[in-house]
LUMVOLUM-423894 format. One record per residue: residue in three letters; x, y, z of N, C-alpha, C in turn. Coordinates in steps of 0.2 Angstrom, whole numbers, plus 2048, in hexadecimal, padded with zeros to 3 digits. Layout:
BEGIN
ALAXYZXYZXYZ/...
END
This chain:
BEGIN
UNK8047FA800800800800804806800/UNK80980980480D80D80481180C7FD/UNK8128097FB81480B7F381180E7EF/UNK80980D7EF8038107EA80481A7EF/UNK80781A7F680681F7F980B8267F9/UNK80F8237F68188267F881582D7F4/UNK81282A7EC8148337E68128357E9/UNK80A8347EB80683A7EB80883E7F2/UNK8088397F780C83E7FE8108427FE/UNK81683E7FA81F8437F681C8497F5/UNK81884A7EE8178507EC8138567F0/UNK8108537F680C8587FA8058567F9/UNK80284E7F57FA84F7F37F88487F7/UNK7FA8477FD7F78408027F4844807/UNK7EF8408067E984380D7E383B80C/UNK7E083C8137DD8378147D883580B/UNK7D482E80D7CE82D8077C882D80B/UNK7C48328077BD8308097BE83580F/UNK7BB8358147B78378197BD83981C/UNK7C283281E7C98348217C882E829/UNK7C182D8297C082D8307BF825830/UNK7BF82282C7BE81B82D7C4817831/UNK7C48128347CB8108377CC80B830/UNK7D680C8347DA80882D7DE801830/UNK7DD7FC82F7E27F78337E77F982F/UNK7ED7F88327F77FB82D7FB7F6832/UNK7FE7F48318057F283380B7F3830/UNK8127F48328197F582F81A7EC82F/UNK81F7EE82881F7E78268247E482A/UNK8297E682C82B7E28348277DF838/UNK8237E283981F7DD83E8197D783A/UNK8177DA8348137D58318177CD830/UNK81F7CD8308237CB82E8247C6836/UNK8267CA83C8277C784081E7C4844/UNK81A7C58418167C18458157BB841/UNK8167BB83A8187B383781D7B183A/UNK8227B383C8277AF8408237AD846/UNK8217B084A81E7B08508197AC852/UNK8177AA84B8117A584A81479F847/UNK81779E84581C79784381F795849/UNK82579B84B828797852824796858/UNK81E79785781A79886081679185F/UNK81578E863812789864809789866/UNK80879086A80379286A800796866/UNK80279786180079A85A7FB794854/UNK7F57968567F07938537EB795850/UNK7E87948487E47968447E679E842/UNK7E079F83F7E17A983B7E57AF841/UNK7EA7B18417ED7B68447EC7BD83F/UNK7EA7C38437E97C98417EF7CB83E/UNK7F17CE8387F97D18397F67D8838/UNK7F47DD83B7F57E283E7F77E5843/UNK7F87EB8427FB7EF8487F47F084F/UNK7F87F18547F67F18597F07F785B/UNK7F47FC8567F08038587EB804853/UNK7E58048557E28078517DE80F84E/UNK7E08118477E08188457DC81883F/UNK7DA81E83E7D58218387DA820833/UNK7D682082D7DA8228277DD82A827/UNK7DC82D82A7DC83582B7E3836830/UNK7E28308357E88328397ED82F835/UNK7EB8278317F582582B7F782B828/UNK7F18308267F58348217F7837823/UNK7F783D82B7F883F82E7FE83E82F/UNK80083883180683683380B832830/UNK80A83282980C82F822811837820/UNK80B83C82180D84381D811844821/UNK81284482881884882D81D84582E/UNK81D83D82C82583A82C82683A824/UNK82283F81F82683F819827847819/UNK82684B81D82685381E82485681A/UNK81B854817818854811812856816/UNK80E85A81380585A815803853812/UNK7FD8558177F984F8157F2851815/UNK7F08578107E88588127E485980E/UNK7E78548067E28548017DF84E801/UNK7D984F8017D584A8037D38437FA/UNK7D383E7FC7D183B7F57CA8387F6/UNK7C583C7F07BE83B7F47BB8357F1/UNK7B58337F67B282A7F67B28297ED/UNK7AF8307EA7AD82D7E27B482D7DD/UNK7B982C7E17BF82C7DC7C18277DE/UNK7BE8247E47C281E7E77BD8187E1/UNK7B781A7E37B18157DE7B48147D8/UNK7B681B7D47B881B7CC7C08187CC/UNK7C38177D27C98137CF7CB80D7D0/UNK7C780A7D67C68047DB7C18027D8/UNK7C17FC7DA7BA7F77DA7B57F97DD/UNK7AF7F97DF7AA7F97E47AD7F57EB/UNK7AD7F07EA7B17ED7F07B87EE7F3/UNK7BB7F17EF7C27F47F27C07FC7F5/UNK7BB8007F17BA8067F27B88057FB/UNK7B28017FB7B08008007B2800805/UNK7B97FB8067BD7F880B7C080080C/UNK7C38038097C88088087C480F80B/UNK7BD80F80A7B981480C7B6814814/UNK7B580E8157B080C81B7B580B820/UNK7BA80681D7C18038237BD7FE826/UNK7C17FC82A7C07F68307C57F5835/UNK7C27F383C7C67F58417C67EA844/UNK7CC7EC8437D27E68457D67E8848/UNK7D67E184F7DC7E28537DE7DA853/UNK7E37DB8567E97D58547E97D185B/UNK7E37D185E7E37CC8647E47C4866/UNK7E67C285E7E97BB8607F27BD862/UNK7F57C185C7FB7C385C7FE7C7865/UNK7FA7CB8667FC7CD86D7FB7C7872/UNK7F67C48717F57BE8777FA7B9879/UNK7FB7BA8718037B187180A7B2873/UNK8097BB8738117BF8758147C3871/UNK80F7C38698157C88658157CF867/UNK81D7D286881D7D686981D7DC862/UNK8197E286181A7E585C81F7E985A/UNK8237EB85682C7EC8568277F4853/UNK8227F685281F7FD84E8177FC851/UNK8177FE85880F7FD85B80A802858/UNK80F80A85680A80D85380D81084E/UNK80781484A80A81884580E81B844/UNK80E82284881382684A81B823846/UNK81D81E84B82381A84B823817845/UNK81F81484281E80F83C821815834/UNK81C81A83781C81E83082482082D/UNK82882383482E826836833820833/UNK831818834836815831837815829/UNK82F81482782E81182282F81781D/UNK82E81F82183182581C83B82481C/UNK83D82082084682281F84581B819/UNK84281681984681381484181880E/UNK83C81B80C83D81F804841823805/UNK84382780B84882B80884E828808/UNK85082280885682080985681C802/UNK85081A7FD8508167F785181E7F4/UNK84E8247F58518287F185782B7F0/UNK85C82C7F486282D7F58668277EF/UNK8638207F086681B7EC86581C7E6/UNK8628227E385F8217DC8638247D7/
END
């Protein structure tokens, strides 16, 4: 998902979809990574585990917090009927509405989160684009 995110935040045109207000499940891919580790080595790790983040946020506060670890605004909005026209109805939907998932098998069994919330998540994940751009 942050890949489809990077131009338009770069240039100064990221801001919430839709309303802004829906919740977004997100996790940093460290962690998506380490609770399949955490589920393979754990013995108490059984059936569907969440891979989300702990915290739960509006799509309003990712871009909030996407725009400030990229020292970029975040306040143009992308509206429900652009999401329709470019998405599936079913994609639009998910994208518009959100849904609020928490990762209660993954915290029960022990995973510890190495990015519990955004703030921290976004900050990493802006130094490796600015670090692929320096590469370029």
């Amino acid at each position: 998902m942050i890949k489809q995110l990077i131009f338009p935040f770069y240039m100064g045109f990221g801001g919430p979809v839709g309303s802004g207000d829906q919740p977004m499940p997100w996790i940093h891919v460290e962690d998506i990574v380490g609770i399949f580790i955490h589920a393979i080595e754990s013995e108490n790790v059984t059936g569907i585990v969440n891979g989300v983040a702990p915290q739960i946020i509006t799509n309003k506060e990712f871009a909030t917090a996407f725009g400030k670890a990229l020292w970029r605004p975040s306040v143009v909005p992308l509206p429900t009927f652009a999401i329709n026209m470019l998405f599936s109805e079913e994609r639009g939907k998910i994208m518009t509405e959100g849904q609020k998932v928490i990762p209660k098998k993954a915290l029960r069994t022990g995973y510890s989160f190495k990015y519990p919330n955004i703030t921290c998540a976004a900050k990493e994940f802006s130094k490796i684009i600015y670090a692929d751009e320096l590469n370029m």
